[in-house]
mmJSON file of the N, C-alpha and C atoms, coordinates in Angstrom:
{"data_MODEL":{"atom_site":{
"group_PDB":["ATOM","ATOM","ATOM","ATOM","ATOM","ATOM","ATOM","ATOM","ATOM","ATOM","ATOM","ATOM","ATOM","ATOM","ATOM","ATOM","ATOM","ATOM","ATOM","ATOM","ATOM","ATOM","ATOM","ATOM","ATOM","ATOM","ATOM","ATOM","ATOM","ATOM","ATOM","ATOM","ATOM","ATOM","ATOM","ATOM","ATOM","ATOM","ATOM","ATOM","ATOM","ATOM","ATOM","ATOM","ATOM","ATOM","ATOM","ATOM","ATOM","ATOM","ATOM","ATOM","ATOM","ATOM","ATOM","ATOM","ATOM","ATOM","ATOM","ATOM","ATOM","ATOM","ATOM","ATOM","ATOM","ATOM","ATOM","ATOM","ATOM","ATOM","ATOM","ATOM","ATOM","ATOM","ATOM","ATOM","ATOM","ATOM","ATOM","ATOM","ATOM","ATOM","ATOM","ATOM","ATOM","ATOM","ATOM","ATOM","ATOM","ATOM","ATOM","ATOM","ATOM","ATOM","ATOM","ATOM","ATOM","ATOM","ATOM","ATOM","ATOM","ATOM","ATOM","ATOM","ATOM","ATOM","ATOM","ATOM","ATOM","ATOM","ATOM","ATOM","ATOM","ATOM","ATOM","ATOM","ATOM","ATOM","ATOM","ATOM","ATOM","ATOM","ATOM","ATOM","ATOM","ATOM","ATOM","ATOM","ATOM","ATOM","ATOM","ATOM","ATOM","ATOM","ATOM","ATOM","ATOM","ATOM","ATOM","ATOM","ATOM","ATOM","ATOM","ATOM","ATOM","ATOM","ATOM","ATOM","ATOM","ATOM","ATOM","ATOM","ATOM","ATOM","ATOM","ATOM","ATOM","ATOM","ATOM","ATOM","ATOM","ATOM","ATOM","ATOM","ATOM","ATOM","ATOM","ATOM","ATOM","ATOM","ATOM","ATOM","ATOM","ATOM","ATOM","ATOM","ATOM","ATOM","ATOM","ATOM","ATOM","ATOM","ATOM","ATOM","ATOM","ATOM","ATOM","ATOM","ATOM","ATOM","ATOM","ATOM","ATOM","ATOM","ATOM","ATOM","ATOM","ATOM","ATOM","ATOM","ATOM","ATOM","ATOM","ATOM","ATOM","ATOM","ATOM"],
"id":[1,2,3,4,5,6,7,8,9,10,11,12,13,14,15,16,17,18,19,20,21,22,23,24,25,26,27,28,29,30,31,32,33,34,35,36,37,38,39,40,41,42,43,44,45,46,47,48,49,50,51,52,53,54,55,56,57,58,59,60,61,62,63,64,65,66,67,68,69,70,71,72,73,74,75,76,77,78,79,80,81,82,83,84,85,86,87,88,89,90,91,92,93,94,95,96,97,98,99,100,101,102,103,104,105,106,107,108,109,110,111,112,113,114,115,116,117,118,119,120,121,122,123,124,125,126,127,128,129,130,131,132,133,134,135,136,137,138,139,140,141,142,143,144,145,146,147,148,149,150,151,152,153,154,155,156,157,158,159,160,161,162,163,164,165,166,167,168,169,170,171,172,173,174,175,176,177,178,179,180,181,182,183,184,185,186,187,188,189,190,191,192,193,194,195,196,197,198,199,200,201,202,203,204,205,206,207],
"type_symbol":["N","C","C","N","C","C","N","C","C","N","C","C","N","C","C","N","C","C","N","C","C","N","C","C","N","C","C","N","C","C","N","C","C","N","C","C","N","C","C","N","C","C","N","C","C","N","C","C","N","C","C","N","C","C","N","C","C","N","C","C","N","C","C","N","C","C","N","C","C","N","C","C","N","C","C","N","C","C","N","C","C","N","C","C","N","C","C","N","C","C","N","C","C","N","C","C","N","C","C","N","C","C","N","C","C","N","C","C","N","C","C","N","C","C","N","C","C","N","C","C","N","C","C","N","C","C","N","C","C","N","C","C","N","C","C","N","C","C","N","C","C","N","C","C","N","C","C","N","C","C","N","C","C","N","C","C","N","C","C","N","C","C","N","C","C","N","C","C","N","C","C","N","C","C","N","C","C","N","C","C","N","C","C","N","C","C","N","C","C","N","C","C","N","C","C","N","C","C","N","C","C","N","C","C","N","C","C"],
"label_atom_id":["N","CA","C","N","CA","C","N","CA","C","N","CA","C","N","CA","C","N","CA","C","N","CA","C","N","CA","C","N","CA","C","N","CA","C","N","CA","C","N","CA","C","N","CA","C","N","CA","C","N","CA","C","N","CA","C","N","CA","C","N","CA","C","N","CA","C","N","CA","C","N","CA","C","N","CA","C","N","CA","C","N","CA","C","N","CA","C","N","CA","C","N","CA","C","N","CA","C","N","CA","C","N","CA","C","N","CA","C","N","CA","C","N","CA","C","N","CA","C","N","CA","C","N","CA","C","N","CA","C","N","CA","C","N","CA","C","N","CA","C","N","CA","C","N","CA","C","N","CA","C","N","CA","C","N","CA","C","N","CA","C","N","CA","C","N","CA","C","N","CA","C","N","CA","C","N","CA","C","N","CA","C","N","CA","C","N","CA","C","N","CA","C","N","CA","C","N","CA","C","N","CA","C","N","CA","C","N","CA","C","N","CA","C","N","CA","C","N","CA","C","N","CA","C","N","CA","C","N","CA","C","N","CA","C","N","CA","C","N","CA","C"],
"label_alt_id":[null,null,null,null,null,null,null,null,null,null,null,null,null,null,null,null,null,null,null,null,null,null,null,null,null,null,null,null,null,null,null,null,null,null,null,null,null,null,null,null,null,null,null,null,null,null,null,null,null,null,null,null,null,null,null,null,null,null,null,null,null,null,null,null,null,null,null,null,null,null,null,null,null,null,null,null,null,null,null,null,null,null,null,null,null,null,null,null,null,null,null,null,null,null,null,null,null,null,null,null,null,null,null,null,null,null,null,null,null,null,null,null,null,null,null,null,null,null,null,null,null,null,null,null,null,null,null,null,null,null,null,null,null,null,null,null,null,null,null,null,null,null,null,null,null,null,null,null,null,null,null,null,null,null,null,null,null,null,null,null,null,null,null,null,null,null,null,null,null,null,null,null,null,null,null,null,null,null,null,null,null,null,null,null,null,null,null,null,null,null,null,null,null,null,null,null,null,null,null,null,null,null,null,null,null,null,null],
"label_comp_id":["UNK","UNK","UNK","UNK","UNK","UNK","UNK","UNK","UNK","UNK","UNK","UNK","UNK","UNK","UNK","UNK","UNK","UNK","UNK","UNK","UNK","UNK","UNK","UNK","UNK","UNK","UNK","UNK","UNK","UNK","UNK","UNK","UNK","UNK","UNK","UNK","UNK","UNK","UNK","UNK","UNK","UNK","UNK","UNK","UNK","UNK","UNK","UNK","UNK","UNK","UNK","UNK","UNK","UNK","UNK","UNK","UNK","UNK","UNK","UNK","UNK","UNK","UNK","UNK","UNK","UNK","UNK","UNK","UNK","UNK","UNK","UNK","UNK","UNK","UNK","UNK","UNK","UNK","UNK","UNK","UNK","UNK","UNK","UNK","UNK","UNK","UNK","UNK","UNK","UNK","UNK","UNK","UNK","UNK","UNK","UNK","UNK","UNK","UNK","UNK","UNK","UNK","UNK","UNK","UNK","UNK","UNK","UNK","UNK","UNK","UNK","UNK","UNK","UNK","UNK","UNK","UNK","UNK","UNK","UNK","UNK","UNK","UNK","UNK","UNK","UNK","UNK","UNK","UNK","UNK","UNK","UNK","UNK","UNK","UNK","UNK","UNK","UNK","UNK","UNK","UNK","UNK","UNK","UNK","UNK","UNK","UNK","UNK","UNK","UNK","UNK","UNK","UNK","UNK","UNK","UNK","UNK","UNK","UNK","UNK","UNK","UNK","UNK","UNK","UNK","UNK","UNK","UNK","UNK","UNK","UNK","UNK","UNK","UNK","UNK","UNK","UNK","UNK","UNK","UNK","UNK","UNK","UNK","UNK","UNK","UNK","UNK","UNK","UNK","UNK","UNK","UNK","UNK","UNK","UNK","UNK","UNK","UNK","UNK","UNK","UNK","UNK","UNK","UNK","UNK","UNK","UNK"],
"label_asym_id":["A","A","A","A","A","A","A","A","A","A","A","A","A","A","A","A","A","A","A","A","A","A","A","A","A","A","A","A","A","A","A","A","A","A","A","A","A","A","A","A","A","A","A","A","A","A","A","A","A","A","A","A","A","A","A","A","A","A","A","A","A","A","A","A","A","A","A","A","A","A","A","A","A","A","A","A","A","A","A","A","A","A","A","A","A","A","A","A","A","A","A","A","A","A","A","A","A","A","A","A","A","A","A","A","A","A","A","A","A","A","A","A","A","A","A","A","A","A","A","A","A","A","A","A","A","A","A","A","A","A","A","A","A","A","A","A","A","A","A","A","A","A","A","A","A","A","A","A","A","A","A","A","A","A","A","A","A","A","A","A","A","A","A","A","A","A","A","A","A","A","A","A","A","A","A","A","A","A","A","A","A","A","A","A","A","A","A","A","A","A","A","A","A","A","A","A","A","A","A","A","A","A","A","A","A","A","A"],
"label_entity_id":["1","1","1","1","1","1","1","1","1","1","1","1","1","1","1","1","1","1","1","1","1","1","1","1","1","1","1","1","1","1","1","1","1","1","1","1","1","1","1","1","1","1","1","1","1","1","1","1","1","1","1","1","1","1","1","1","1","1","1","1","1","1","1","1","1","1","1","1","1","1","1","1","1","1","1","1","1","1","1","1","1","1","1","1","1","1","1","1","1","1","1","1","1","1","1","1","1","1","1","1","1","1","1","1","1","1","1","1","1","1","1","1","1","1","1","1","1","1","1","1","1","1","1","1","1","1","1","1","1","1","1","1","1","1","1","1","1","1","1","1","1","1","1","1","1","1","1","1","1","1","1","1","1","1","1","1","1","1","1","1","1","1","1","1","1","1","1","1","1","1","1","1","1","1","1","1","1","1","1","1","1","1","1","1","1","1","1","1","1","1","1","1","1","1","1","1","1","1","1","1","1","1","1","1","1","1","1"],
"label_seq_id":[1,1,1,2,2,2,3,3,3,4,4,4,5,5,5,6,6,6,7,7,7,8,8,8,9,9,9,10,10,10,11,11,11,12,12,12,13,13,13,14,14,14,15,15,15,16,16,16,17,17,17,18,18,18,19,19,19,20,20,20,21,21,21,22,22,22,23,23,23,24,24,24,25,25,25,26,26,26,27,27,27,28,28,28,29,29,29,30,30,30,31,31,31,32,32,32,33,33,33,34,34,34,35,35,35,36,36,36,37,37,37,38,38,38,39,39,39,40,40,40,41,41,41,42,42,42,43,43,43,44,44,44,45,45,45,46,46,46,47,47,47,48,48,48,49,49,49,50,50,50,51,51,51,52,52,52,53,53,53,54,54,54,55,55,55,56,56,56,57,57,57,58,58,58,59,59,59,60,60,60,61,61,61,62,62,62,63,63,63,64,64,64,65,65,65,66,66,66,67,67,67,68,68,68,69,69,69],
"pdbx_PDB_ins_code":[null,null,null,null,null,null,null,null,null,null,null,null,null,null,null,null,null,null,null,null,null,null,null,null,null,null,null,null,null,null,null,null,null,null,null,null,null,null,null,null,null,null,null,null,null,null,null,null,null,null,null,null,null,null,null,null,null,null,null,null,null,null,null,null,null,null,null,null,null,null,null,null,null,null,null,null,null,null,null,null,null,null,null,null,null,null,null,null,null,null,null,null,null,null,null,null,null,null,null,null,null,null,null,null,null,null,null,null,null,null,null,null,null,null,null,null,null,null,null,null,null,null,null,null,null,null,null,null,null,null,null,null,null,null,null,null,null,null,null,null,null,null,null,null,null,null,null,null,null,null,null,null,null,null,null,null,null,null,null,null,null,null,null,null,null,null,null,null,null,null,null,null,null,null,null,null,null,null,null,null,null,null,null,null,null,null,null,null,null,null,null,null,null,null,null,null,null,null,null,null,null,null,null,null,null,null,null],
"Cartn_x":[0.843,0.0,0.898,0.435,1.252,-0.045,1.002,-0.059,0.765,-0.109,0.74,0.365,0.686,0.676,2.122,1.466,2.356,3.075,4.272,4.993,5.659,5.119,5.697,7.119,7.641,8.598,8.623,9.729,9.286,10.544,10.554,9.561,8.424,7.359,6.164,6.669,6.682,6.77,5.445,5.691,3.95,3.438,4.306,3.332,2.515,3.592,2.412,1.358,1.196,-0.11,-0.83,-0.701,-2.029,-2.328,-1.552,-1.92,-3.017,-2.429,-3.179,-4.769,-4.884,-6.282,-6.861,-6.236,-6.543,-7.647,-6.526,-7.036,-8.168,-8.183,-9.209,-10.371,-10.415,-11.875,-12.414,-11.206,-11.992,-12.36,-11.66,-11.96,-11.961,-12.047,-11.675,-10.974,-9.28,-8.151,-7.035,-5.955,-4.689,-3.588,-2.556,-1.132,-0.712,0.274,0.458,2.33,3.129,4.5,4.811,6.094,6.084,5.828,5.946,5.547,3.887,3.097,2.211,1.569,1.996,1.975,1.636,2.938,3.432,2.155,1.525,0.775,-0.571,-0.685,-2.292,-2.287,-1.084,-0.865,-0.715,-0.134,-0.353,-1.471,-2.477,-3.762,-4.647,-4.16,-5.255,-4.562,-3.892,-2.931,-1.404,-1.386,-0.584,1.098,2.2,3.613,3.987,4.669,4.971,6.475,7.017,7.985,8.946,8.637,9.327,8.769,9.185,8.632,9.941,9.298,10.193,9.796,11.13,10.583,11.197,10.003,10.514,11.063,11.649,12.115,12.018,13.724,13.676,13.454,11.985,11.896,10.489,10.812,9.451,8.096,8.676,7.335,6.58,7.257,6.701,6.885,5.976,6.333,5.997,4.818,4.423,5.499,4.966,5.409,5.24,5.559,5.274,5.184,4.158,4.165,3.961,5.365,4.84,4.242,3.5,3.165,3.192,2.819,2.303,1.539,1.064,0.51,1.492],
"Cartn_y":[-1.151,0.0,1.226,2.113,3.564,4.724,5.522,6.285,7.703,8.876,9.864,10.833,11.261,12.586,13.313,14.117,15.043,14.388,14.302,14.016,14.857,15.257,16.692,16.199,16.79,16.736,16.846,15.641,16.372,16.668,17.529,17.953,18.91,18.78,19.587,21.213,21.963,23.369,24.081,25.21,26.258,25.997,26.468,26.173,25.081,23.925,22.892,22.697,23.153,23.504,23.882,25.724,26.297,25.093,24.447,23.768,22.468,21.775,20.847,21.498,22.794,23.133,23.405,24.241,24.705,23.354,22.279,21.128,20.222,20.164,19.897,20.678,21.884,22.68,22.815,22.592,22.713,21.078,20.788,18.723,17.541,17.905,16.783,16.289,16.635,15.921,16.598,16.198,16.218,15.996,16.401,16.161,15.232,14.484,13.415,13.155,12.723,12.822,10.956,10.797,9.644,8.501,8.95,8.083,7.581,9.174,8.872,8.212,7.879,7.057,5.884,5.485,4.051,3.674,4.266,3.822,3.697,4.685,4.744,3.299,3.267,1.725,0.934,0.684,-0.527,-0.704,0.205,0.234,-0.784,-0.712,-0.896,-2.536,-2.915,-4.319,-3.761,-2.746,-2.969,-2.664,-2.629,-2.0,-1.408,-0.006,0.933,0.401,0.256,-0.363,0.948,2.1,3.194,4.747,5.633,6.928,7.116,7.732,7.532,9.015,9.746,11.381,11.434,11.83,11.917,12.876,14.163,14.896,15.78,16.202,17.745,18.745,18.922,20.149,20.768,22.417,22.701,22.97,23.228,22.73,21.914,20.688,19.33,18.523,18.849,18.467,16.658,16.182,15.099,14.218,13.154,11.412,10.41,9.183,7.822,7.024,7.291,5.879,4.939,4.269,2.175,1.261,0.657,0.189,-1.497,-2.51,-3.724,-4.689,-5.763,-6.79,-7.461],
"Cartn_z":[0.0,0.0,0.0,-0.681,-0.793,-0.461,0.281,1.111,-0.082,-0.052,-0.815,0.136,1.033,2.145,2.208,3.069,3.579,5.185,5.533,6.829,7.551,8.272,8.921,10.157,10.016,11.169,12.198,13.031,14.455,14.807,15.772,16.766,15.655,16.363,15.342,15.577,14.322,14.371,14.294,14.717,15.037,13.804,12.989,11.206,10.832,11.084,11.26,11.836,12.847,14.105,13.152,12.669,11.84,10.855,10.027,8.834,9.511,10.575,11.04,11.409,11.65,12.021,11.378,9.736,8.655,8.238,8.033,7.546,8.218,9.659,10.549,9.962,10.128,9.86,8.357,7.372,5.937,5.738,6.162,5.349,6.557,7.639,8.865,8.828,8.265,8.638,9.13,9.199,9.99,9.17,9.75,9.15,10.42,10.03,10.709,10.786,11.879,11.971,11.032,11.314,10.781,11.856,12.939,14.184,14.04,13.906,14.033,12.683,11.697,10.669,10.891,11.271,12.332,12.972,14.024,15.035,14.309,13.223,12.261,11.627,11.19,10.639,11.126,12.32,13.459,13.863,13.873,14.312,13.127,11.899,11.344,10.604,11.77,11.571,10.159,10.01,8.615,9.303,8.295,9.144,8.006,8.48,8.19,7.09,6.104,5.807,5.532,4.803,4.867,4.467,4.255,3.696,2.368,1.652,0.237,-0.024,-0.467,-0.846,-2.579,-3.23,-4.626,-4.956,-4.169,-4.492,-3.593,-3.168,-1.846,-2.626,-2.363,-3.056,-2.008,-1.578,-0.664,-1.725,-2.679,-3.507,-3.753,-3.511,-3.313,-2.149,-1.271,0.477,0.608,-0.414,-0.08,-0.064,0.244,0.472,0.206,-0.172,-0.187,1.159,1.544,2.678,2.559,2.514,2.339,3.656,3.34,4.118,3.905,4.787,4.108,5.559,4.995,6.01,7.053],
"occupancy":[1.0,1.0,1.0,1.0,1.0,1.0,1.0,1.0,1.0,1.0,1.0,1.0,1.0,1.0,1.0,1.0,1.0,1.0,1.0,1.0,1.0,1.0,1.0,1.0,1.0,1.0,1.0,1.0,1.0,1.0,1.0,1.0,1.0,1.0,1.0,1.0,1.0,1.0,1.0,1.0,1.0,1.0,1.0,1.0,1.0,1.0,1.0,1.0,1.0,1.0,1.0,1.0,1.0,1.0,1.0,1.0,1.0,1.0,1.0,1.0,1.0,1.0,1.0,1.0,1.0,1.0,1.0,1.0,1.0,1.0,1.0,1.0,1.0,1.0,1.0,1.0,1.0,1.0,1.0,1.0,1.0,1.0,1.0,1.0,1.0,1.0,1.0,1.0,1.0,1.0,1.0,1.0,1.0,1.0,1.0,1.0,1.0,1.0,1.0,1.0,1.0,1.0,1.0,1.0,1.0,1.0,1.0,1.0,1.0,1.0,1.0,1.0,1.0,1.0,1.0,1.0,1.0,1.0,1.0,1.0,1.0,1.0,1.0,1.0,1.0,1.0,1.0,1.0,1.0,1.0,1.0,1.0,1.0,1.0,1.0,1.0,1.0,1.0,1.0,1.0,1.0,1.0,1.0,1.0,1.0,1.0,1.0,1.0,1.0,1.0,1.0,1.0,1.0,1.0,1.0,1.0,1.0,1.0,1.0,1.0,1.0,1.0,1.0,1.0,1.0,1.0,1.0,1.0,1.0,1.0,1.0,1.0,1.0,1.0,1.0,1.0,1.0,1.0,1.0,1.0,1.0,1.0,1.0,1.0,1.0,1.0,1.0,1.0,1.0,1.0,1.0,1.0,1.0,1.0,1.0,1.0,1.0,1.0,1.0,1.0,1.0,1.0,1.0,1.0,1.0,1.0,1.0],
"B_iso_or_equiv":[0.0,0.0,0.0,0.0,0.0,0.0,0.0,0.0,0.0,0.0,0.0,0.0,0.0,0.0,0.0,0.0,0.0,0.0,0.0,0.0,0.0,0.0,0.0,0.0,0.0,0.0,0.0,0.0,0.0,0.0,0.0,0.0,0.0,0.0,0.0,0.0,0.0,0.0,0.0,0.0,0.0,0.0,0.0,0.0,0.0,0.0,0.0,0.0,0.0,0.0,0.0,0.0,0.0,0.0,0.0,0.0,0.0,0.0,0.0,0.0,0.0,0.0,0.0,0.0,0.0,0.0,0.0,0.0,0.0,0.0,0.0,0.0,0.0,0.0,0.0,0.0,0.0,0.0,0.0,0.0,0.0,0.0,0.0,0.0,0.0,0.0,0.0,0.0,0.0,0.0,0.0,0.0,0.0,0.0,0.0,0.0,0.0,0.0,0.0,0.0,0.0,0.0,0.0,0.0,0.0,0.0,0.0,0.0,0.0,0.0,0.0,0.0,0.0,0.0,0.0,0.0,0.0,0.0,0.0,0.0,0.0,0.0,0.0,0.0,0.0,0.0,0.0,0.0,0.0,0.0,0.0,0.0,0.0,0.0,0.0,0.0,0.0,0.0,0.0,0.0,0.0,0.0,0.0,0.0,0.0,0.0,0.0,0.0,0.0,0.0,0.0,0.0,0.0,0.0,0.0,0.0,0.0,0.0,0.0,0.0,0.0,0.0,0.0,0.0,0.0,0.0,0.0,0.0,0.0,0.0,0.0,0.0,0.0,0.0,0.0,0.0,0.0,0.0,0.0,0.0,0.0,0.0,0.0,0.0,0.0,0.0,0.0,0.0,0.0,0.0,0.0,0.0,0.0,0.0,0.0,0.0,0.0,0.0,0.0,0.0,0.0,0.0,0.0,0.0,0.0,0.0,0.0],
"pdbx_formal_charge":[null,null,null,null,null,null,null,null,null,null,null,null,null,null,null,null,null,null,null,null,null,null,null,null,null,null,null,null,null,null,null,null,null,null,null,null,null,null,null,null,null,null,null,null,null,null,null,null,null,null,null,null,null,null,null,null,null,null,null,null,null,null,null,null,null,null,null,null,null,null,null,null,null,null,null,null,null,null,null,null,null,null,null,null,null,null,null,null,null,null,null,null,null,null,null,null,null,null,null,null,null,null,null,null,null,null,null,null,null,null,null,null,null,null,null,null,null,null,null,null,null,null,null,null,null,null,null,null,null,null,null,null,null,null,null,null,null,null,null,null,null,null,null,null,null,null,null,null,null,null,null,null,null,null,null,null,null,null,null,null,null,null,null,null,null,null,null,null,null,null,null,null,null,null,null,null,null,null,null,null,null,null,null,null,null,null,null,null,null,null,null,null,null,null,null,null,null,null,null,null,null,null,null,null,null,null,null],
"auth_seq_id":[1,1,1,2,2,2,3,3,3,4,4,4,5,5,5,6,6,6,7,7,7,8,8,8,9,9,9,10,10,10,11,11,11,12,12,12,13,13,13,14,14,14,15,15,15,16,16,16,17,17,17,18,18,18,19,19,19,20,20,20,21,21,21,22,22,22,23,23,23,24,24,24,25,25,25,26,26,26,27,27,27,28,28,28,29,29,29,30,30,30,31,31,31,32,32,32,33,33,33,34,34,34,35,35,35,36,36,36,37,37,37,38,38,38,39,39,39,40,40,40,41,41,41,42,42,42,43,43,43,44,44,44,45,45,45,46,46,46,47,47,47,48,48,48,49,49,49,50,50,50,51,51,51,52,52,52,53,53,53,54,54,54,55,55,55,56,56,56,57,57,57,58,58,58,59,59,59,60,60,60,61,61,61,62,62,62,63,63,63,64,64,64,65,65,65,66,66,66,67,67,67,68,68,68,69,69,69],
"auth_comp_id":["UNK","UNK","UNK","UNK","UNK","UNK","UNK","UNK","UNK","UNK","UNK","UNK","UNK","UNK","UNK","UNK","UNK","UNK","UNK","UNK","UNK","UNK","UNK","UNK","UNK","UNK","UNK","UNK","UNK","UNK","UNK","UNK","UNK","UNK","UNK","UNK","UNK","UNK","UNK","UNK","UNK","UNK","UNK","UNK","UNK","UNK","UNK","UNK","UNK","UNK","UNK","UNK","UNK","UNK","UNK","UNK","UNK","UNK","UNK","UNK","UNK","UNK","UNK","UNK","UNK","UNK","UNK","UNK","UNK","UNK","UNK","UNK","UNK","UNK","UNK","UNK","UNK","UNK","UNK","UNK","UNK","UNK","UNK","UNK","UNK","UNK","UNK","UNK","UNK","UNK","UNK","UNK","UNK","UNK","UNK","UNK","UNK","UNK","UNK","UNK","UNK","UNK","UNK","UNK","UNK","UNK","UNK","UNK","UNK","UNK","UNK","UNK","UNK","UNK","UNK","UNK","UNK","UNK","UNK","UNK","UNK","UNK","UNK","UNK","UNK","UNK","UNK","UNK","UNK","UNK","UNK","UNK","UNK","UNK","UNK","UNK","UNK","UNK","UNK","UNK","UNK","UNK","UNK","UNK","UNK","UNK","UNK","UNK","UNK","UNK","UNK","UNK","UNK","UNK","UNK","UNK","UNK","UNK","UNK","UNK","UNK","UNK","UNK","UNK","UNK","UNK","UNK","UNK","UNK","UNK","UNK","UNK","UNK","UNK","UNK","UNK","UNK","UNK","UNK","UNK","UNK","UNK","UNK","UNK","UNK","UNK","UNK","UNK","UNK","UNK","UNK","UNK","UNK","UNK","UNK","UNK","UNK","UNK","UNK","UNK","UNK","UNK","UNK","UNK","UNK","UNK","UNK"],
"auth_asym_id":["A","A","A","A","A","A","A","A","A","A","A","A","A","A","A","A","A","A","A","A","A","A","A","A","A","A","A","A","A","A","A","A","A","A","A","A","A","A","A","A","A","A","A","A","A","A","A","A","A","A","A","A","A","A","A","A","A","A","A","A","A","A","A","A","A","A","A","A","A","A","A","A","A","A","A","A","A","A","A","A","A","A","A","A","A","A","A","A","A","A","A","A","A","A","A","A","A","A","A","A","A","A","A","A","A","A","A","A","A","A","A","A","A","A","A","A","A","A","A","A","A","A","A","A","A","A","A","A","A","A","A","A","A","A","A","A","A","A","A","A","A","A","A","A","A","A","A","A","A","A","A","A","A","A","A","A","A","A","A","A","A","A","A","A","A","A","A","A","A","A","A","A","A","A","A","A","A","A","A","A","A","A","A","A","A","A","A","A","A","A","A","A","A","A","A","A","A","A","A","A","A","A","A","A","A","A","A"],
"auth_atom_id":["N","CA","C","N","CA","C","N","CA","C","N","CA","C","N","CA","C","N","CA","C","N","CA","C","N","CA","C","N","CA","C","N","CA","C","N","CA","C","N","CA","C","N","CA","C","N","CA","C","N","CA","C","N","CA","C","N","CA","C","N","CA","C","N","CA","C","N","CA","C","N","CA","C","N","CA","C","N","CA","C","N","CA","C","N","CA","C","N","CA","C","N","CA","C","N","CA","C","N","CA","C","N","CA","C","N","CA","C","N","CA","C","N","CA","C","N","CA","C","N","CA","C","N","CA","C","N","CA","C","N","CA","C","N","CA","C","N","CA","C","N","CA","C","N","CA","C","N","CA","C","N","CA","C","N","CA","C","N","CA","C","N","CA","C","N","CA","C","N","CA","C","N","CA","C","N","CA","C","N","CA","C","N","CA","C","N","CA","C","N","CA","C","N","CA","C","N","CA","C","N","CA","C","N","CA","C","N","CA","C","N","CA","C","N","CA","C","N","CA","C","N","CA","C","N","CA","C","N","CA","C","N","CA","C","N","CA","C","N","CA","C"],
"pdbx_PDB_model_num":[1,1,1,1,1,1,1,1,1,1,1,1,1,1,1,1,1,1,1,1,1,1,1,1,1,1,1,1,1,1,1,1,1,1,1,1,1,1,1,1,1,1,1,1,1,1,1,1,1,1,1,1,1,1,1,1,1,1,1,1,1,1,1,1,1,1,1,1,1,1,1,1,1,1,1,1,1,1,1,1,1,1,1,1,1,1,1,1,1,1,1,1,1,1,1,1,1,1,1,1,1,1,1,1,1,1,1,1,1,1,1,1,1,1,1,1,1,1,1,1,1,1,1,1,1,1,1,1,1,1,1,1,1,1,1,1,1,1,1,1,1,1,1,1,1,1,1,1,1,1,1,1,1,1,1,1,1,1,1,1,1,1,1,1,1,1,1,1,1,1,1,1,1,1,1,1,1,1,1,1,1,1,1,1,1,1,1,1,1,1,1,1,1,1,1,1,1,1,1,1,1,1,1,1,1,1,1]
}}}
């Protein structure tokens, strides 16, 4: 499974805060660390195998989250 999000860093910075609320109040979601990846995916039986970045670029913040059974 490939997840395509955004992985914010930790320790979490203020910016991320507004974005996480931004995103809470327009669409009911969250930005999420890579920990908390981990645990979304342990939750739902799967394991986290890695995060893959296609490119350092702040224009393109997203991610590959692998996951599997």
């Amino acid at each position: 499974m490939l997840i395509i999000d955004r992985v914010i860093e930790e320790p979490v910075e203020v910016l991320s805060l507004f974005y996480d609320l931004h995103m809470l109040v327009q669409i009911g979601g969250r930005e999420r660390t890579a920990t908390e990846f981990r645990t979304l995916l342990q939750n739902a039986g799967l394991q986290m195998q890695r995060i893959i970045v296609p490119t350092e670029s702040p224009m393109f913040p997203l991610r590959l989250v692998e996951a599997s059974l």
